[in-house]
C-alpha positions as CSV (number, residue, x, y, z in Angstrom):
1,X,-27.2,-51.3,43.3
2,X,-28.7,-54.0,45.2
3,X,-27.5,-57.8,45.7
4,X,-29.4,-61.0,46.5
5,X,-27.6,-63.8,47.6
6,X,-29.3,-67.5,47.3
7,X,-28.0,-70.5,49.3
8,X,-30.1,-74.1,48.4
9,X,-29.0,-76.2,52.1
10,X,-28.5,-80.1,51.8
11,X,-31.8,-80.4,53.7
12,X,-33.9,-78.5,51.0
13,X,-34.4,-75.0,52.4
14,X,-33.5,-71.9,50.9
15,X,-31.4,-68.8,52.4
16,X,-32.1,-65.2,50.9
17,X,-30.0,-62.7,52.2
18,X,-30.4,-59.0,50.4
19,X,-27.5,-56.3,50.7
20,X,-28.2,-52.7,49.1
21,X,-31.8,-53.1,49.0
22,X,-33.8,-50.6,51.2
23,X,-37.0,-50.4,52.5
24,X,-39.8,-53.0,51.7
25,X,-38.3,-53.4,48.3
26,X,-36.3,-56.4,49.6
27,X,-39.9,-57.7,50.8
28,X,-41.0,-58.1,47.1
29,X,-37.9,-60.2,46.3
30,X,-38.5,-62.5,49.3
31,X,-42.3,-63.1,47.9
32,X,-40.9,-63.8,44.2
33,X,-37.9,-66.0,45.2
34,X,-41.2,-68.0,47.2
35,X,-43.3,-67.9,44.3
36,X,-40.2,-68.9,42.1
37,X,-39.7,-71.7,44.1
38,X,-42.8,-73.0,45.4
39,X,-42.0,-72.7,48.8
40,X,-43.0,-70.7,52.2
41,X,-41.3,-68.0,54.0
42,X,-40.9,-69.7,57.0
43,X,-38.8,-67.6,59.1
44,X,-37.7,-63.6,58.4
45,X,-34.7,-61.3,59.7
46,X,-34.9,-57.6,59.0
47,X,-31.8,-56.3,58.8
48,X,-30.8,-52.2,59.1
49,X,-31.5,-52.2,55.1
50,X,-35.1,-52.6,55.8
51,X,-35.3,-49.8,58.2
52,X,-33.1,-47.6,56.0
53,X,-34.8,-44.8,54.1
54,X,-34.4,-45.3,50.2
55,X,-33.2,-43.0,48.1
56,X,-35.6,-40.6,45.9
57,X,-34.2,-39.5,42.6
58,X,-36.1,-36.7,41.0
59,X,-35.7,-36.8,37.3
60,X,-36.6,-32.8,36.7
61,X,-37.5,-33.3,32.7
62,X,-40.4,-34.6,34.5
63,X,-43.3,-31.9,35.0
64,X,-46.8,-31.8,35.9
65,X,-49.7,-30.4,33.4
66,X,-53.1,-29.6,34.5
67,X,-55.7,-31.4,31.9
């Protein structure tokens, strides 16, 4: 399970720093957090999360039918 952590800075700006989130998903919290807030991503660090391969989880009561 992923983590976001959210500093607010005396001078206004906003820190997001994601742990556990792989892949672009962490993107798609970064463009909420901005819509949330009203602001503008101004400056972003990817960190090894982002280039890390998420997890696929198969869920095999799943099946395909043709129609």
């Amino acid at each position: 399970m992923g983590k976001i952590k959210i500093k607010l800075n005396a001078d206004g700006s906003i820190e997001m720093e994601t742990k556990g989130i792989k892949g672009e998903k962490c993107l798609k919290y970064a463009d909420l957090l901005s819509k949330l807030a009203n602001i503008k991503i101004e400056k972003m660090e990817k960190t090894s999360d982002f280039y890390a391969n998420d997890d696929l989880s198969i869920d095999d009561s799943q099946h395909l039918r043709d129609n």
